[in-house]
C-alpha atoms as one frame of an Amber mdcrd trajectory, in Angstrom:
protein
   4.683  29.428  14.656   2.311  31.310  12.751  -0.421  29.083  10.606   0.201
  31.214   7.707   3.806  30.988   7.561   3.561  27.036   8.388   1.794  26.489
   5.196   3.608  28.707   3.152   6.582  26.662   4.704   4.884  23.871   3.489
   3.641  24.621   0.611   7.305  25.687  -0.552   8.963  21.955   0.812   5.727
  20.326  -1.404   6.732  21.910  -4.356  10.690  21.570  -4.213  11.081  17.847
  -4.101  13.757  17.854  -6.482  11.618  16.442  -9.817   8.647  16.979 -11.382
   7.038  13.937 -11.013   7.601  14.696  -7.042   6.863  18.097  -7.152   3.265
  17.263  -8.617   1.924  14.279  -6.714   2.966  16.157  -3.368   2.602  19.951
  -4.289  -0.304  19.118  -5.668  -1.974  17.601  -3.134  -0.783  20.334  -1.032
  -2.410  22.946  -2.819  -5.637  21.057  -2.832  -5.855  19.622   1.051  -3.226
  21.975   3.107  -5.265  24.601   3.502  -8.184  22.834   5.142  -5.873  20.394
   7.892  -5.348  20.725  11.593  -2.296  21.340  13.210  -2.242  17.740  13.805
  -2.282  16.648  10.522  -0.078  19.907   9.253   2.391  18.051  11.788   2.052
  14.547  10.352   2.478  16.018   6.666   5.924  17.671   8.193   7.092  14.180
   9.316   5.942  12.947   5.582   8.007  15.137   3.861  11.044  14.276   5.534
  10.482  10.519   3.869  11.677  10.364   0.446  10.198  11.242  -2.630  10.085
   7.106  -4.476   8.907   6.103  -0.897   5.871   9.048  -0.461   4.675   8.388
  -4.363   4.933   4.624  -3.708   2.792   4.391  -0.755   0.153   7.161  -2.793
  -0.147   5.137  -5.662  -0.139   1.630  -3.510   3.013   0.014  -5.084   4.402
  -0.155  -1.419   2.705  -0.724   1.827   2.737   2.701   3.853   3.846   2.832
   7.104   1.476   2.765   9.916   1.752   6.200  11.223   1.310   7.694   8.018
  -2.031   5.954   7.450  -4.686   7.955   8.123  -6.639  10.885   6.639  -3.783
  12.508   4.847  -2.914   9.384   2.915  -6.467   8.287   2.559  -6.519  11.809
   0.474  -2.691  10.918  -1.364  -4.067   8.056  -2.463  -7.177   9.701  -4.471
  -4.578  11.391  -7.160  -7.280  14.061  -8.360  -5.578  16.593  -7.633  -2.718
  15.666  -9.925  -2.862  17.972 -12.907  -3.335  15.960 -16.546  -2.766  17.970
 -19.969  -5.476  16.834 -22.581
């Protein structure tokens, strides 16, 4: 497949979680990593969001111990939360 179309592909499943609070943690952090992985790690973010939502945004903000083949570079990134947007 295509790069392109994967991370549109992506980009579309990151943002359509099914709440908001989903939608930003992962679509967010979409926006501000996807662009930049390898086709390794674009697979490995596939297999993530098949996992659901409470389980992803657990294992981000370390209320839940991630499983091992999600640790790694992508999660080490999750796990920063800067790319979260905050109103002020």
């Amino acid at each position: 497949m295509d790069r392109d179309i994967r991370l549109k592909r992506l980009r579309f499943r990151a943002w359509h979680r099914g709440t908001k609070e989903a939608d930003l943690l992962i679509g967010g952090f979409f926006d501000a990593a996807g662009d930049g992985w390898t086709d390794a790690e674009m697979t490995l973010f596939e297999e993530l969001l098949e996992e659901q939502d409470v389980d992803i945004m657990a294992w981000a903000i370390g209320t839940d111990v991630c499983p091992a083949r999600y640790e790694g570079s992508i999660m080490e990134a999750l796990r920063v939360l800067n790319y979260v947007p905050i109103a002020r």
